[in-house]
N, C-alpha and C positions, 0 to 999 in steps of 0.2 A: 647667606645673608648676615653681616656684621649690622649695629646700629651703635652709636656713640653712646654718653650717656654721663648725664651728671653725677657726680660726688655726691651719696647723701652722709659720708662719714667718714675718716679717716683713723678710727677705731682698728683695732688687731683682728687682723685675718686669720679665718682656717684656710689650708689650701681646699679645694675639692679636688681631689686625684683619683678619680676611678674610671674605668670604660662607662660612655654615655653616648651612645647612637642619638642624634638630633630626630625630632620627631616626624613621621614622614607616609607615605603612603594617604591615605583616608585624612588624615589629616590638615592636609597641606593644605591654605587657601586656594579656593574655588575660582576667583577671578580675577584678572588683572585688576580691576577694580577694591580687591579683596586683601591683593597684598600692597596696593600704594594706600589704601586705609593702616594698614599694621606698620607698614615703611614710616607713615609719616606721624602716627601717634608715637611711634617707638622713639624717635627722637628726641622724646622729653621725657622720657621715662629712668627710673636710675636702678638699678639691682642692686643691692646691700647683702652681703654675707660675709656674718659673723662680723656686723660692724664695717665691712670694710668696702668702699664701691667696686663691683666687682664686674669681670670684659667677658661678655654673656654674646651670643651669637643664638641666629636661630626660633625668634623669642615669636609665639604664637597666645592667641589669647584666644578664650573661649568662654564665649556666655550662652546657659543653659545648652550646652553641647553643641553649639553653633559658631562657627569661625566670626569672627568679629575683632575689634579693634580696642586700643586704651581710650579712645574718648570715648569710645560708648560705657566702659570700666570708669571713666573720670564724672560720666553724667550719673550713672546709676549712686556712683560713692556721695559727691557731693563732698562737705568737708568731712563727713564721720571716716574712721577706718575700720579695719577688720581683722581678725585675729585669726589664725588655725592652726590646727595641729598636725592637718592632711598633709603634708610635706613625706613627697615622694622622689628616691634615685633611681637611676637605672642602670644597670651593671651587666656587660654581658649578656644583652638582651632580657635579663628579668627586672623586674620593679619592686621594690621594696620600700617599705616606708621607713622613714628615719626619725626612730625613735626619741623623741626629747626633743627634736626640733618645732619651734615655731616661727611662725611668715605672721607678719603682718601688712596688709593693704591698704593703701590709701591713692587719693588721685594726682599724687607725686612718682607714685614710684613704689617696690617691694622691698623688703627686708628679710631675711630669713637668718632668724640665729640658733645654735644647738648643733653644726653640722659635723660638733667632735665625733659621733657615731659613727659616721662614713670614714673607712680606712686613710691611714697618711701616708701610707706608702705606694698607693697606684701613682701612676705620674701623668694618665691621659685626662680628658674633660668627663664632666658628668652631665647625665641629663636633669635636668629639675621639673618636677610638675607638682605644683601647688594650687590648694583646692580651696575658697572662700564662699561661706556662705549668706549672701545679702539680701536676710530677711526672705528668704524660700528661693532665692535667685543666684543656682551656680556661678561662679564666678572662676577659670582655672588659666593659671599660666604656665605656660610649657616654654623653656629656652635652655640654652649649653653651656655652662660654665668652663672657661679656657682656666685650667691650673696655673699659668703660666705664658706669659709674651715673648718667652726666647726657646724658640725650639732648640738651638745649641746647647742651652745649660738639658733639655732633656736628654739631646745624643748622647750627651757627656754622661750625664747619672746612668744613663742605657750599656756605656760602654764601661764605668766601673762594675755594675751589678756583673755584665760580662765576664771581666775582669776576675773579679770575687770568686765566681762560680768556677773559672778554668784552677786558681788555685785551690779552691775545695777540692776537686777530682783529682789534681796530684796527691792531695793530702790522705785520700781514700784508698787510693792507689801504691801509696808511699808512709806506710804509719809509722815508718825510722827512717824518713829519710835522709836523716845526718850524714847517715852511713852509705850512701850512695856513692859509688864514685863519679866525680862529676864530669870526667869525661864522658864515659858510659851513658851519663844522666844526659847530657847534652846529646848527645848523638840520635838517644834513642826516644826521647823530647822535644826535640830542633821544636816541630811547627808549633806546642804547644805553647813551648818558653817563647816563641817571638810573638804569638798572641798577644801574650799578656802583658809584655813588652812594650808590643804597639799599642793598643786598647789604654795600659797606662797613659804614655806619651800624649795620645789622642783626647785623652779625659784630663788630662793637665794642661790643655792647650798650644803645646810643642807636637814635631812632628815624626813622626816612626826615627828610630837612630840618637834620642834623646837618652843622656845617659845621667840619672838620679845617684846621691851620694850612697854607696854600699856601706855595707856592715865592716867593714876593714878596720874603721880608726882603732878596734877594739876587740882582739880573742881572733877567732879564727877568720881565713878572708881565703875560700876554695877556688874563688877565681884565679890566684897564683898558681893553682896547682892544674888549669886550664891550656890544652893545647890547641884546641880549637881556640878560633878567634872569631866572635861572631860577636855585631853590636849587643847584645843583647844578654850576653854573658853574666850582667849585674842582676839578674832575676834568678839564676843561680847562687850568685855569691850570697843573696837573702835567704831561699829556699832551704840553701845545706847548713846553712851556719846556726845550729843547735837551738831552733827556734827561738829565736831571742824577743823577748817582751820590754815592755816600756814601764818602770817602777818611778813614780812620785819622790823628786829628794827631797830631804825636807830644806833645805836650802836651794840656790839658786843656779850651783853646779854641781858636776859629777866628779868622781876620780879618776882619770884620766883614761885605764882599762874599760871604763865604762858609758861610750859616747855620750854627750848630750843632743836631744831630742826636742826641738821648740816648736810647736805648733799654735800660731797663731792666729785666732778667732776676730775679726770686726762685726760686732754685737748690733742688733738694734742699736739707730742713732736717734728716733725721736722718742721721748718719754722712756727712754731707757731704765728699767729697771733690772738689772742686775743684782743678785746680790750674794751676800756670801757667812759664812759664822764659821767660830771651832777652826779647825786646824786646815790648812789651805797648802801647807808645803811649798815646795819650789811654784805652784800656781798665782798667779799674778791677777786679779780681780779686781777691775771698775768699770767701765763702760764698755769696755773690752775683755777679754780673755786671751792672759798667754799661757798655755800648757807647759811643761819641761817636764821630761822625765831622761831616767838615766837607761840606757840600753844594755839589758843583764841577760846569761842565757836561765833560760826560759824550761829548763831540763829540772828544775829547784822547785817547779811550783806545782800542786795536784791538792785536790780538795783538801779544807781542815777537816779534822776528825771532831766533829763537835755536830752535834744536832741541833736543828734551827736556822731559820734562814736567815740568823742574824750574823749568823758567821758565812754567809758566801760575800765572796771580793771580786775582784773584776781585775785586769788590767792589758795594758795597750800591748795591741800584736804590732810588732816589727821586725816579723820575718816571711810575713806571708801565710802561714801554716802553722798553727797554735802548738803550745808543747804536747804531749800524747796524752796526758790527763786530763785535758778540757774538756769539764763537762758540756759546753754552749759556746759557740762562734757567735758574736754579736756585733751589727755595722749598724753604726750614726750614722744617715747623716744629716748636717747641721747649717740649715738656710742661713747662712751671711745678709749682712747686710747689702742691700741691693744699691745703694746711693755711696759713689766714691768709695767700693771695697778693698780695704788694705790688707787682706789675709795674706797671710806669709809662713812660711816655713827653713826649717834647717835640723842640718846633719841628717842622720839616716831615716826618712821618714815612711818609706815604703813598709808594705800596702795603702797604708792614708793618702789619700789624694786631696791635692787641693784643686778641687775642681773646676778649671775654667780661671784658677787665680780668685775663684768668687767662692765658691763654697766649699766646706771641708768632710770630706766625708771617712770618719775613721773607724777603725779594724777593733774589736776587743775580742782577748781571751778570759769567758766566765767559768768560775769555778760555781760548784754547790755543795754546800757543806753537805757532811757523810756521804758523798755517793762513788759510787766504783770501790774498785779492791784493796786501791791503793792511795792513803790518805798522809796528812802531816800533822803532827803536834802546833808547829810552828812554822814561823817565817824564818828564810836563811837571813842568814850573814855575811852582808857584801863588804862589810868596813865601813860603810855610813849608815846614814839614819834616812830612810825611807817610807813610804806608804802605798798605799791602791785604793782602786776605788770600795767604796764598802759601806751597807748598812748605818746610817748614824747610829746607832744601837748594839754596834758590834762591841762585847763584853769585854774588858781588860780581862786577864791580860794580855789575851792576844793585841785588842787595842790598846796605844798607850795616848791614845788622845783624838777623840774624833772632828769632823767638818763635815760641810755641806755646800756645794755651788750652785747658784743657779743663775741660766744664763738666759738672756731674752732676745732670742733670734728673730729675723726677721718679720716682723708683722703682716706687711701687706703679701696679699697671695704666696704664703707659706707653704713648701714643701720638705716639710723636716719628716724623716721617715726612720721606722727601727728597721733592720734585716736581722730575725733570730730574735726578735722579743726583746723587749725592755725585760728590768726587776727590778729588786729592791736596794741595786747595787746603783740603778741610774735608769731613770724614767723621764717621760713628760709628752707631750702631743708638738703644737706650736712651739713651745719652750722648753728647758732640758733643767732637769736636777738630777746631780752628781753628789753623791756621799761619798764619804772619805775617811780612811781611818789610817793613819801612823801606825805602823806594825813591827818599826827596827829604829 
């Protein structure tokens, strides 16, 4: 059972994305009679979360434990409203209460704001069940918050997370895989590498047989040394090609050995707040966001030797498979804007998917300072002047000038999610901050 439902605000959304079984069994109204009362109060009723009107299914109401209706909730309130704390989810059949949230009741309609404590990363519905108390007389609504109106953009994030995970297990499987011979690699890989082939294509909105720009324009390109011939062959030419990363130039191109990389962001369009300070590099910032970085290999980078975690950096995987001193694989992704989305991309962008043409979801390799055996003083030397993501607080002279981005992704029903944890290199829930530090 769906019910429509008025606007009470068009304020900034959380998403709710967790498993939420709708309520059922013992529950359920008792009579025909019972549910065309609920049917037809439900129709003027409006859900708000975190600000935002939000597409709720499901929606039962209960006074003192008894099935019943919103006008009987609109006679008892009259014009006062009601406040609580009792704001409860449901996850995988257990119920938890969600800390820091508060609902408030009135004979319009509910509100519930605080639902940053419920994960950003599930992508199914949640169950909600909220408790009011009016003057000794329970008052409790139970309904299902839908994350999301386009089940396509969910197959699509289903089929990057996919995606992600097949190349984690080569990487598990393969901790030099530079060295691989790639005929070998093919042969004895065939069903894996067309996985993730397909799964990409399918998550970019093209269809199995889609062929993305390789790593070629720059340093090594193993698909030439390829006898087999299968469409699919370009998820090798990225795999073997000496895990190459995405470094911030501090201008707006690269050196020609070193591809350029544009990944382009359409931000929140209404009430747009973006913003930015300190050193921004070849990044582009105002109501939008364009990335660049230059395509270096990726064999140069492993934790600084400095303790603190003002010194861990981050930067963009663009080979599928991070260099072997990663300390942390880390995936964005970053809800677009939903109204006339203009995300775009170019040159070698893989693993990053622009998914659906509407959302981007991209790849990071993190380091953390002092960890593992094998550490650096410093940043190489490509022949220009570069940076990564990193601490606003990262020390000279490793830093030679810091920045900070922050970017204001889609508002309404949000699902911006980490895979591997945020840090201190790049954080945020609905919205995303990015530090930045010059390092060459």
């Amino acid at each position: 059972m769906k019910f429509p439902l008025k606007s009470l605000s068009s304020l900034t959304a959380l998403g709710l994305l967790m498993t939420a079984p709708a309520c059922t069994g013992a529950d359920a109204p008792e009579s025909p009679d019972a549910v065309a009362s609920v049917t037809q109060a439900a129709t003027i009723a409006a859900i708000a979360i975190d600000g935002d009107a939000s597409t709720y299914e499901n929606l039962q109401v209960l006074i003192g434990g008894r099935i019943s209706s919103l006008d009987e909730v609109a006679r008892i309130l009259g014009t006062q409203s009601l406040t609580s704390r009792d704001i409860f989810a449901t996850t995988d059949g257990q119920e938890i209460r969600v800390e820091g949230a508060i609902g408030t009741l009135t004979a319009q309609g509910e509100s519930i704001d605080g639902f940053k404590a419920i994960s950003d990363s599930a992508l199914k519905p949640v169950g909600v069940r909220s408790v009011f108390d009016a003057n000794g007389t329970l008052i409790e609504l139970r309904f299902t918050v839908l994350p999301t109106s386009d089940p396509q953009m969910n197959e699509a994030l289903a089929q990057v997370s996919q995606m992600n995970a097949l190349i984690q297990d080569l990487s598990k499987r393969y901790p030099n895989i530079e060295k691989e011979n790639p005929d070998t690699f093919a042969q004895k890989e065939a069903a894996q590498l067309e996985k993730i082939a397909t799964l990409y294509c399918l998550a970019s909105g093209e269809k199995p047989g889609c062929a993305p720009n390789t790593s070629a324009e720059g340093g090594g390109d193993p698909k030439s040394k390829l006898a087999l011939s299968n469409w699919w062959n370009w998820v090798i030419t990225y795999l073997l090609d000496f895990s190459k990363v995405g470094v911030i130039p501090n201008g707006t191109s690269c050196p020609s050995q070193y591809p350029l990389v544009q990944i382009y962001h359409d931000d929140e369009d209404k009430k747009n707040a973006n913003s930015r300070s300190g050193w921004l590099g070849g990044i582009t910032s105002n109501n939008n966001t364009l990335f660049r970085f230059c395509k270096v290999d990726g064999r140069n980078f492993m934790p600084l030797a400095y303790s603190g975690s003002q010194y861990n950096y981050t930067v963009l995987n663009l080979s599928g498979i991070c260099p072997l001193r990663t300390t942390r694989y880390m995936v964005r992704h970053f809800d677009n804007e939903d109204s006339a989305n203009a995300n775009w991309g170019s040159g070698p962008t893989f693993p990053n998917v622009n998914v659906l043409g509407r959302n981007w979801v991209m790849s990071f390799c993190a380091f953390t300072a002092n960890a593992g055996s094998l550490q650096m003083a410093g940043f190489t030397n490509y022949g220009f002047s570069y940076g990564v993501f990193a601490p606003s607080n990262m020390p000279g002279p490793i830093s030679l000038g810091g920045g900070a981005l922050y970017k204001d992704d889609q508002d309404g029903l949000n699902i911006n999610f980490w895979v591997g944890g945020s840090d201190n290199t790049m954080n945020g829930g609905s919205n995303t901050w990015m530090g930045l530090a010059r390092v060459k």
